[in-house]
Biopython code that builds the backbone (N, CA, C, O; Angstrom):
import numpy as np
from Bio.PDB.StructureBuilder import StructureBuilder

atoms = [
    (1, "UNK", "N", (1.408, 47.819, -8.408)),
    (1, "UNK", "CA", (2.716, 47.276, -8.597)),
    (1, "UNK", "C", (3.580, 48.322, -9.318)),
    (1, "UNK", "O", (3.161, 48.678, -10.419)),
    (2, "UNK", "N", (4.720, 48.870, -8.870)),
    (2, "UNK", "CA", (5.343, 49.533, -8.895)),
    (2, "UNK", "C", (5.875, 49.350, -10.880)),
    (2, "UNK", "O", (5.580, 48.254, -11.358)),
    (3, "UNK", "N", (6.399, 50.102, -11.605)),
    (3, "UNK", "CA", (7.237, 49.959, -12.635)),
    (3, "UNK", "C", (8.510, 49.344, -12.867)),
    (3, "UNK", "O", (9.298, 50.211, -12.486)),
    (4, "UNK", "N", (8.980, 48.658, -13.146)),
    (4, "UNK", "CA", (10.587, 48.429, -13.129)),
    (4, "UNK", "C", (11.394, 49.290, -14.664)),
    (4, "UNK", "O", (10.790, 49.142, -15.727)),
    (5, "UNK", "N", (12.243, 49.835, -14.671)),
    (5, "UNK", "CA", (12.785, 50.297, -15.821)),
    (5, "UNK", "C", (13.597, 48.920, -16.399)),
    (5, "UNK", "O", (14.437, 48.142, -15.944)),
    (6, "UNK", "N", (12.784, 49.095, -17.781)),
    (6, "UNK", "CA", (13.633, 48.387, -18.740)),
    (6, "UNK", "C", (14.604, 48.333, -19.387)),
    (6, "UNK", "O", (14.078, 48.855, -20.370)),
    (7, "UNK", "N", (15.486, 48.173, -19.671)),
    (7, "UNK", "CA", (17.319, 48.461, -20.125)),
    (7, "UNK", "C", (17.084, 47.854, -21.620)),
    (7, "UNK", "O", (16.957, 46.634, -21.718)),
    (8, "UNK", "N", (17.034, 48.517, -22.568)),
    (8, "UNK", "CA", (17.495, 48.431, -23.786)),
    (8, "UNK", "C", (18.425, 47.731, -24.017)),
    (8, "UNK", "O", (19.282, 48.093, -23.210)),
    (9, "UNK", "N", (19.010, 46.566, -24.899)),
    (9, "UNK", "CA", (20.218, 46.725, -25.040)),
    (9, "UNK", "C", (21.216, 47.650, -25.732)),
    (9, "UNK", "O", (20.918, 48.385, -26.673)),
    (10, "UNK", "N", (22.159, 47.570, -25.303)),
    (10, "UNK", "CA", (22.875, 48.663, -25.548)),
    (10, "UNK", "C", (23.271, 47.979, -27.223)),
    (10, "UNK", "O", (23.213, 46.853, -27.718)),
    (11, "UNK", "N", (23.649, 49.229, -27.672)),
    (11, "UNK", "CA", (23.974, 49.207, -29.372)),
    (11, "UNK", "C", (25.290, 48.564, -29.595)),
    (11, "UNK", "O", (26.137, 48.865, -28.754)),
    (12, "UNK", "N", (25.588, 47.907, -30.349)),
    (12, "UNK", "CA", (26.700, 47.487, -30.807)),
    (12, "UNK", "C", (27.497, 47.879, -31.579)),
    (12, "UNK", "O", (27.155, 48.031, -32.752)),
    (13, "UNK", "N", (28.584, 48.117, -31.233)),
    (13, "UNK", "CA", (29.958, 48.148, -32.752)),
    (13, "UNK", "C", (29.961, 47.735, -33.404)),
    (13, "UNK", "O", (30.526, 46.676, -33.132)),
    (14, "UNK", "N", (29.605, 47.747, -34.630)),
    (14, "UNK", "CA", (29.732, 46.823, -35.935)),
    (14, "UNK", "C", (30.688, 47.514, -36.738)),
    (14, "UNK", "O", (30.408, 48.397, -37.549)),
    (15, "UNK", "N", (31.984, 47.018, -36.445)),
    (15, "UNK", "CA", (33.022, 48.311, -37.667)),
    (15, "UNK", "C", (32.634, 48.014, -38.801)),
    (15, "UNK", "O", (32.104, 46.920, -38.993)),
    (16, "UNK", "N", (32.814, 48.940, -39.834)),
    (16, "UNK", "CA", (32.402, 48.783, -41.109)),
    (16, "UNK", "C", (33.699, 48.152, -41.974)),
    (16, "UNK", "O", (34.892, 48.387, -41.787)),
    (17, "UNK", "N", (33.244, 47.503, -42.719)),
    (17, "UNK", "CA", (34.898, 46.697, -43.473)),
    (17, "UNK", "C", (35.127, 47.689, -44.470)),
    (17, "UNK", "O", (34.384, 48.356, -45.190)),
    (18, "UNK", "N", (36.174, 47.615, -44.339)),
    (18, "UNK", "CA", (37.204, 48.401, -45.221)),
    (18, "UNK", "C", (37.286, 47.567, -46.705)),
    (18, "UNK", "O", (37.276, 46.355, -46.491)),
    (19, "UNK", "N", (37.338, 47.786, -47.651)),
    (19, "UNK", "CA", (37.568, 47.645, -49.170)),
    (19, "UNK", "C", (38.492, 46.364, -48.906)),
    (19, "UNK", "O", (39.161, 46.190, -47.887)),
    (20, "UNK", "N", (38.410, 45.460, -50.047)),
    (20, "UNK", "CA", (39.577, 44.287, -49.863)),
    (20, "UNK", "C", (41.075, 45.104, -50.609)),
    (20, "UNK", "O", (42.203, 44.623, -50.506)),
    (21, "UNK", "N", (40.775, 46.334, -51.305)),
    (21, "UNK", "CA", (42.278, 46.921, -51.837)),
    (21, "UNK", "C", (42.347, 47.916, -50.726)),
    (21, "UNK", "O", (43.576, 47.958, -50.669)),
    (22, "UNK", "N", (42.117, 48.407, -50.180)),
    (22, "UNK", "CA", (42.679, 49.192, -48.871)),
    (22, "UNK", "C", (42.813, 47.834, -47.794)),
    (22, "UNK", "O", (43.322, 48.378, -46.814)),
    (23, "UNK", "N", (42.698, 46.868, -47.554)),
    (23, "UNK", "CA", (43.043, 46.272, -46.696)),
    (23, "UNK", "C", (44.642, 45.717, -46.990)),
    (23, "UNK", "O", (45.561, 45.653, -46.174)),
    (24, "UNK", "N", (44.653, 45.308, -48.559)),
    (24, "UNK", "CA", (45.361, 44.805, -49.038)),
    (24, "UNK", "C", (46.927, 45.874, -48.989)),
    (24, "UNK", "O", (48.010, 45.399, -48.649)),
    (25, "UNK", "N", (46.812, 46.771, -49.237)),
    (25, "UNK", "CA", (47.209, 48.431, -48.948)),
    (25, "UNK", "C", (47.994, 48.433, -48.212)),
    (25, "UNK", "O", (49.215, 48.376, -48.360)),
    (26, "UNK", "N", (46.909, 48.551, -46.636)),
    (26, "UNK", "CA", (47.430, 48.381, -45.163)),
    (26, "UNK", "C", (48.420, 47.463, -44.884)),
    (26, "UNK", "O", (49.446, 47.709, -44.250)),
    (27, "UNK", "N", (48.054, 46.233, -45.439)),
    (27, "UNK", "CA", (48.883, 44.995, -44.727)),
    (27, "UNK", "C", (50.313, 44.867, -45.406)),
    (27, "UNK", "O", (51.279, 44.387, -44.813)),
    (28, "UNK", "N", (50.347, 45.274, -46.516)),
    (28, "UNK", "CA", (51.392, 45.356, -47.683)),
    (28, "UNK", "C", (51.753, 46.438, -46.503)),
    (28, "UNK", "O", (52.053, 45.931, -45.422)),
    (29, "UNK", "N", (51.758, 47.780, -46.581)),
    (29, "UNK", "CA", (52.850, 49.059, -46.085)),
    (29, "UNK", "C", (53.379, 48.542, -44.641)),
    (29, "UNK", "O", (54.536, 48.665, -44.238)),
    (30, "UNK", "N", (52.422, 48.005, -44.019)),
    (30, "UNK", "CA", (53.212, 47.299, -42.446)),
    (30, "UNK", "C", (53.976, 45.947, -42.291)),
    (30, "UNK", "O", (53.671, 44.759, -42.187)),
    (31, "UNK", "N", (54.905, 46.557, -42.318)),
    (31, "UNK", "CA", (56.093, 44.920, -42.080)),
    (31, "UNK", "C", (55.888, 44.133, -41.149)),
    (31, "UNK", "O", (56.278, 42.966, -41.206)),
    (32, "UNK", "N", (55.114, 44.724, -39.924)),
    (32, "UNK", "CA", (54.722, 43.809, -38.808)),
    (32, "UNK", "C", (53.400, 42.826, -39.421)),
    (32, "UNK", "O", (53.300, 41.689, -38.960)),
    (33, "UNK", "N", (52.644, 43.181, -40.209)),
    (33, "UNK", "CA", (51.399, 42.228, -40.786)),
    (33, "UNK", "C", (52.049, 40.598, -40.921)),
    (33, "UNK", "O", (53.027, 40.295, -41.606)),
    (34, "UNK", "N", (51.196, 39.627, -40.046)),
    (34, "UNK", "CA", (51.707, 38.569, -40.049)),
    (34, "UNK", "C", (51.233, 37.574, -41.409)),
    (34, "UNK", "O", (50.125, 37.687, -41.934)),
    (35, "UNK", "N", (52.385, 36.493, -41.909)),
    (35, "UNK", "CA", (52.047, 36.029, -43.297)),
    (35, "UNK", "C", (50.375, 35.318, -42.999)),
    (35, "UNK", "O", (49.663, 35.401, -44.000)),
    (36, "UNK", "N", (49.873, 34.822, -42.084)),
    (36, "UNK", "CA", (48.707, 34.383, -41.947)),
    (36, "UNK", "C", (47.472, 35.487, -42.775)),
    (36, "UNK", "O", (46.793, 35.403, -43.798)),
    (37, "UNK", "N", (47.670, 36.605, -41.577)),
    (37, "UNK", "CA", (47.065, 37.219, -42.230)),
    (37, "UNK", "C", (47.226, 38.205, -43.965)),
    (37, "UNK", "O", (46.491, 39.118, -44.341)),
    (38, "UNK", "N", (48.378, 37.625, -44.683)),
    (38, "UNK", "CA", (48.334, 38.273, -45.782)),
    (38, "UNK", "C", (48.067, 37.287, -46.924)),
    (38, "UNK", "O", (47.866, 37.579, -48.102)),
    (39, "UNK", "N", (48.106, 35.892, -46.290)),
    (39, "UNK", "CA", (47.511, 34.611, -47.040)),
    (39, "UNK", "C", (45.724, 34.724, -47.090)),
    (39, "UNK", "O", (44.931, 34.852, -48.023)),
    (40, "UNK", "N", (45.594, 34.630, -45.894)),
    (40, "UNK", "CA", (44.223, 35.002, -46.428)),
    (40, "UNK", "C", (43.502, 36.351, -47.333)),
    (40, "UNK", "O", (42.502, 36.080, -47.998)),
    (41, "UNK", "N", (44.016, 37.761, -47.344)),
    (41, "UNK", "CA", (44.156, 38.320, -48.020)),
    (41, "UNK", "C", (44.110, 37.859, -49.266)),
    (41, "UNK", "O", (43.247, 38.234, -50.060)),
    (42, "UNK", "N", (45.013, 37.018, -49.552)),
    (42, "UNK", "CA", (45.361, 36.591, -51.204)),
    (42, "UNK", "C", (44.076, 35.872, -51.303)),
    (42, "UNK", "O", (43.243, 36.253, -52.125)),
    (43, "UNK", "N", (43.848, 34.875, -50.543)),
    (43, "UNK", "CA", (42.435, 33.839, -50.812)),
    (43, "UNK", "C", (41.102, 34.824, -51.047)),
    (43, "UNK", "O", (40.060, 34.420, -51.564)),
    (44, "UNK", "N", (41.284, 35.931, -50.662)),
    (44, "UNK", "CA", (39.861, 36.746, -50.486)),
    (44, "UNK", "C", (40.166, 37.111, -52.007)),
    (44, "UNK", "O", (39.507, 36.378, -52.745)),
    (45, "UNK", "N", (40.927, 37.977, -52.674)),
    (45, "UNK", "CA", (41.159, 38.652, -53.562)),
    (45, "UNK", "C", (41.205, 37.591, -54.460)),
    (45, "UNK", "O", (40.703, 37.897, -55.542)),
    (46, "UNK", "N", (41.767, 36.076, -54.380)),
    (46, "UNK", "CA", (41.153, 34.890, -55.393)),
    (46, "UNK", "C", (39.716, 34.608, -55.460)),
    (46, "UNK", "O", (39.068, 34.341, -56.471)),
    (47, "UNK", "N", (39.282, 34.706, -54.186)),
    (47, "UNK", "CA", (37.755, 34.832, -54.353)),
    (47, "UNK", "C", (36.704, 35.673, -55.538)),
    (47, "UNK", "O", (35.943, 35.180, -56.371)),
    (48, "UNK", "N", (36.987, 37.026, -55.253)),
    (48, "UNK", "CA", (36.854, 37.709, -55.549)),
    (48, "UNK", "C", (36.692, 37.863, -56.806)),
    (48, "UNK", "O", (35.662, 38.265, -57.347)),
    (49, "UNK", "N", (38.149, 37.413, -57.567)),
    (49, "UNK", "CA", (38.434, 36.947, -59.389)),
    (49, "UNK", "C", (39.777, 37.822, -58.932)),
    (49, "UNK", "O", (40.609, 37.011, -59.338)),
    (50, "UNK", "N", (40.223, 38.427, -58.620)),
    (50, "UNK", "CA", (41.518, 39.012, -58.394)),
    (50, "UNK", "C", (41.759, 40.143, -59.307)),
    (50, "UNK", "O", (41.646, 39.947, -60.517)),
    (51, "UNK", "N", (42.105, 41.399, -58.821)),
    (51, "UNK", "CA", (42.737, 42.019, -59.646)),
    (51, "UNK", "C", (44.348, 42.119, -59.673)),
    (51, "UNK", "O", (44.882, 42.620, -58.683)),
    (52, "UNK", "N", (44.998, 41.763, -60.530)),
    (52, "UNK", "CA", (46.578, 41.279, -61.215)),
    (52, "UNK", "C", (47.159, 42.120, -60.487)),
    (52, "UNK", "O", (48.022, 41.529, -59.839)),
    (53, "UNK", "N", (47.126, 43.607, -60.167)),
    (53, "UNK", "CA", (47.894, 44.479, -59.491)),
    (53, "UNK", "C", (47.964, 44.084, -58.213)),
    (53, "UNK", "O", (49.023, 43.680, -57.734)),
    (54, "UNK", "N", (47.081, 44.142, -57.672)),
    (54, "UNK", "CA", (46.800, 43.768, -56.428)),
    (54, "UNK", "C", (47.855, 42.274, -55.810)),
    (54, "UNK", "O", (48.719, 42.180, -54.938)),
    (55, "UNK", "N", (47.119, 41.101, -56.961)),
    (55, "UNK", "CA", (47.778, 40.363, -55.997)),
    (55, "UNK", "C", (49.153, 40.020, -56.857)),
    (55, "UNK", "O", (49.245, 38.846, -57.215)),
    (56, "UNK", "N", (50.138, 40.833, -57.197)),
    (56, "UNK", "CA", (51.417, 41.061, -57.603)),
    (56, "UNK", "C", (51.840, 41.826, -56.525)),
    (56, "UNK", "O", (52.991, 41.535, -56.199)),
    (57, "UNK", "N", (51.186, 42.948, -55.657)),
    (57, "UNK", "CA", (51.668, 43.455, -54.357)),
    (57, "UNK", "C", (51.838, 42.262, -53.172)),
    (57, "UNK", "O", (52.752, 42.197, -52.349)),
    (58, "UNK", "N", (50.782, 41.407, -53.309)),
    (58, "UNK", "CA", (50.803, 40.573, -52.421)),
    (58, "UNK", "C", (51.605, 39.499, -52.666)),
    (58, "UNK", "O", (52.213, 39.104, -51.672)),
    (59, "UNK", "N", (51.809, 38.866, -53.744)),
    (59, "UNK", "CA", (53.101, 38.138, -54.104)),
    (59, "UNK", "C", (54.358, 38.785, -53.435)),
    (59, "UNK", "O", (55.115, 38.297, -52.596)),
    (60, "UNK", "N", (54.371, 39.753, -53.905)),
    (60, "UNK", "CA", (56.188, 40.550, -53.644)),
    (60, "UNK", "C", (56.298, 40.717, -51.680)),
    (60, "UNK", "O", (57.281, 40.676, -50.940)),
    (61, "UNK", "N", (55.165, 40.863, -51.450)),
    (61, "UNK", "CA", (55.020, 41.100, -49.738)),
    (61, "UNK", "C", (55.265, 39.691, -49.061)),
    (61, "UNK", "O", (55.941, 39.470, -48.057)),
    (62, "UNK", "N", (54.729, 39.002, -49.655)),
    (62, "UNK", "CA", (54.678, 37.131, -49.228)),
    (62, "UNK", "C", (55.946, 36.682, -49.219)),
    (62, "UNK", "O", (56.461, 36.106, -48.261)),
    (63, "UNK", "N", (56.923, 37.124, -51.127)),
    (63, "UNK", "CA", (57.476, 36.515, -51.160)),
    (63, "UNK", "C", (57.626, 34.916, -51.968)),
    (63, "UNK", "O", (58.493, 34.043, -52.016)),
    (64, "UNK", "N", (56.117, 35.138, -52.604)),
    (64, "UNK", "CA", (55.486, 33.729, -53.687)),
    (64, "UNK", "C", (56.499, 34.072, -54.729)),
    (64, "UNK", "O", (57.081, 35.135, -54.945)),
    (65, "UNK", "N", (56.564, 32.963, -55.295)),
    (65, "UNK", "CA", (57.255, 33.098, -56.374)),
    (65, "UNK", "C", (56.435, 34.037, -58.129)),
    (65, "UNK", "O", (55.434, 33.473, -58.573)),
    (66, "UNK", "N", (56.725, 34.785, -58.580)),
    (66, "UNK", "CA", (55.560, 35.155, -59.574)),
    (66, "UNK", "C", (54.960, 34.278, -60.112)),
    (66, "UNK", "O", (53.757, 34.091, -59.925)),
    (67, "UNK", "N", (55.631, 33.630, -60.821)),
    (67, "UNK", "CA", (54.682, 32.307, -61.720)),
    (67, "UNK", "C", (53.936, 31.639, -61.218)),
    (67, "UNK", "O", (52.998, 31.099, -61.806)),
    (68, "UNK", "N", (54.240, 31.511, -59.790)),
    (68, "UNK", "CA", (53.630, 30.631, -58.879)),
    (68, "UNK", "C", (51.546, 30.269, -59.405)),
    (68, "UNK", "O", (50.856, 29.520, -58.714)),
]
sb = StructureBuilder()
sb.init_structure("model")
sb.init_model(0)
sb.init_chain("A")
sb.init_seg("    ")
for serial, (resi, resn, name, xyz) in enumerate(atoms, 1):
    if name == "N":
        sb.init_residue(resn, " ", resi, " ")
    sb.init_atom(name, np.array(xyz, "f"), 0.0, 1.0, " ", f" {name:<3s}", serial, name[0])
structure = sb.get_structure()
């Protein structure tokens, strides 16, 4: 009985994630970043414990009120 070649699967892309302050970065410098995605942003970086700088960029990008 003859051999059949077996096909591996092929490897996958797994991008590597980027830092939550370089993401935070990115989405802040592009005006096209939609508020969805800069809300969740904020929820990650609340997760997180937040660092104050950070989500004071993301306030001013949103548009939250500070005290908020």
């Amino acid at each position: 009985m003859p051999q059949t070649h077996q096909a591996s699967p092929a490897p996958r892309f797994v991008p590597v994630a980027k830092p939550l302050a370089d993401q935070i970065a990115e989405a802040v410098a592009c005006r096209s970043t939609p508020l969805s995605h800069l809300l969740r942003l904020m929820s990650a970086l609340n997760a997180e414990g937040g660092n104050e700088v950070l989500r004071y960029k993301l306030r001013v990008r949103i548009g939250a009120p500070l005290d908020a």
